[in-house]
C-alpha positions as CSV (number, residue, x, y, z in Angstrom):
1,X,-93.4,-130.1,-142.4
2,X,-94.1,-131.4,-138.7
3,X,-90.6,-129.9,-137.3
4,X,-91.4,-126.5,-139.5
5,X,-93.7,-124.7,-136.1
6,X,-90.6,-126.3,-134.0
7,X,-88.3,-124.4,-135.6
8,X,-90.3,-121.5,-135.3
9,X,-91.0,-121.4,-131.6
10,X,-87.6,-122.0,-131.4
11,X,-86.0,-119.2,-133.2
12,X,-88.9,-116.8,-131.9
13,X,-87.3,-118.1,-128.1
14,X,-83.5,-117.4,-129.5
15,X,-84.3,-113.8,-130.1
16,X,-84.8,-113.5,-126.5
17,X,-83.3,-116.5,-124.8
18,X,-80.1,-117.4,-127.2
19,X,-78.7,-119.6,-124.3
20,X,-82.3,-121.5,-123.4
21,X,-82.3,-122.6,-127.0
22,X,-78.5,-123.6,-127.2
23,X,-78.4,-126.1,-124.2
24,X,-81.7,-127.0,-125.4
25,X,-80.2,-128.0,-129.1
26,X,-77.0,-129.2,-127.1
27,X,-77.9,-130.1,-123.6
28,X,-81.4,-131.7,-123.6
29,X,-81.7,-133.2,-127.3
30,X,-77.7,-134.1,-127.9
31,X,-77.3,-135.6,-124.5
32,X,-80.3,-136.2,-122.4
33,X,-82.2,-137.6,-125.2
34,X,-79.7,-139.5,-126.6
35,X,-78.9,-141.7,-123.2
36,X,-79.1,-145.1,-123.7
37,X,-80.5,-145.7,-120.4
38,X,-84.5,-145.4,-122.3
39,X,-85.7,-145.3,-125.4
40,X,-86.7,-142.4,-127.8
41,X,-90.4,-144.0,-127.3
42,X,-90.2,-144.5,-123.6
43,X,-88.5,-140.8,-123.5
44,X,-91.8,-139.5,-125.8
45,X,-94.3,-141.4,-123.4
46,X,-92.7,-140.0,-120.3
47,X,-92.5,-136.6,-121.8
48,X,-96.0,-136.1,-123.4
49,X,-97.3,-137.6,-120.1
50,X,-95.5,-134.5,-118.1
51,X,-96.7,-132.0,-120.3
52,X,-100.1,-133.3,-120.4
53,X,-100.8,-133.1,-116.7
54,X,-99.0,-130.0,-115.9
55,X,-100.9,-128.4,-118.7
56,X,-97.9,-127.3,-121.1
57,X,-100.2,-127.1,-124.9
58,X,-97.8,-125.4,-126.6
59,X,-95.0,-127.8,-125.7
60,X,-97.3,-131.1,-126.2
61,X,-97.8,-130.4,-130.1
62,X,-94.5,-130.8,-130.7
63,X,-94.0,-133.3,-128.5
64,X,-97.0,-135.4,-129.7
65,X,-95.6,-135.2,-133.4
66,X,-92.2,-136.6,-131.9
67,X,-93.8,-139.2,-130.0
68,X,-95.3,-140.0,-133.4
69,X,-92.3,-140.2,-135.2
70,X,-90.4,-141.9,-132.2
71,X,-93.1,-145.0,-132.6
72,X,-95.9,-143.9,-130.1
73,X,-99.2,-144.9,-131.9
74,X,-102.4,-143.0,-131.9
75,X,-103.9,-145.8,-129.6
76,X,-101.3,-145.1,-127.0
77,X,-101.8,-141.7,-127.0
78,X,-105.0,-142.1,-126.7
79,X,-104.8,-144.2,-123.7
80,X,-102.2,-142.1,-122.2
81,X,-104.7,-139.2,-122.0
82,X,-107.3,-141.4,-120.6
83,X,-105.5,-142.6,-118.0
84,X,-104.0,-139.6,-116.6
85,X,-107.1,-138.0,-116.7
86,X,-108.0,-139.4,-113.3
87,X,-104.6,-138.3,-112.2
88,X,-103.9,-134.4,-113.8
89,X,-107.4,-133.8,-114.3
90,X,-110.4,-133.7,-116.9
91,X,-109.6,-130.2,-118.3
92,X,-105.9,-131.1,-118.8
93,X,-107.2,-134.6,-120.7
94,X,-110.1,-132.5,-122.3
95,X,-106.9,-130.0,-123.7
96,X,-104.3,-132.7,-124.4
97,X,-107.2,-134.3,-126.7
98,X,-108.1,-132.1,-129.0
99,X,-104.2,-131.3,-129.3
100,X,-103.9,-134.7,-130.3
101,X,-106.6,-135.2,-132.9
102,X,-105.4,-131.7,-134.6
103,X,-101.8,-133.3,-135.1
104,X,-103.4,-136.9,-135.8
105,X,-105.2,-135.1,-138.7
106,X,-101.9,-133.8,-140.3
107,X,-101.0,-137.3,-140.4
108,X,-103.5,-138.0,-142.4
C-alpha cells in the first residue's frame, strides 16, 4: 500500500519524462542505491536529510516510508528533523514534521 502513491507519481512523471523515470528505475535505485559502499539505512538518513532541508515534500513522503522500511525508526526521524532545524530552517522542520506524523500514522 506504502509504494502504491510511488508508483503513481511515477507513472504520472513517465507520461512526460519516459527517460527521468527509466534511469531513475535503472540508474539511481539499480545502481546507486544498491552500492555497497553505505547502507540502505545510511542511504535513507542521508536522503530524507537532503530533502528535508531543501524543502522537497512531495519527495520526502516517499522517502520517509522507505526510510521506514529500510530500518530508520520514528525516533530517528524525529531527531533528524530536530537537528536540522537549526541548519535548513524552522519552516522546513515545521513541513518535514507533519509529513512525518501523516506517514507514521499509516503505520499504525
Amino acid at each position: 500500500m506504502a509504494n502504491a502513491p510511488v508508483a503513481t507519481m511515477r507513472e504520472k512523471a513517465r507520461k512526460v519524462a519516459p527517460k527521468l523515470i527509466d534511469l531513475t528505475e535503472k540508474v539511481l535505485f539499480g545502481d546507486v542505491w544498491e552500492r555497497p559502499g553505505l547502507s540502505k539505512r545510511d542511504r535513507s538518513l542521508i536522503t530524507v536529510a537532503t530533502l528535508m532541508s531543501t524543502y522537497r515534500p512531495q519527495q520526502l513522503r516517499p522517502h520517509l516510508q522507505r526510510a521506514l522500511d529500510n530500518g530508520v525508526t520514528q525516533e530517528e526521524i524525529g531527531e533528524l528533523i530536530t537537528h536540522l532545524a537549526f541548519y535548513s530552517g524552522w519552516p522546513a522542520a515545521m513541513t518535514a514534521a507533519g509529513i512525518a506524523n501523516d506517514v507514521f500514522e499509516q503505520q499504525e
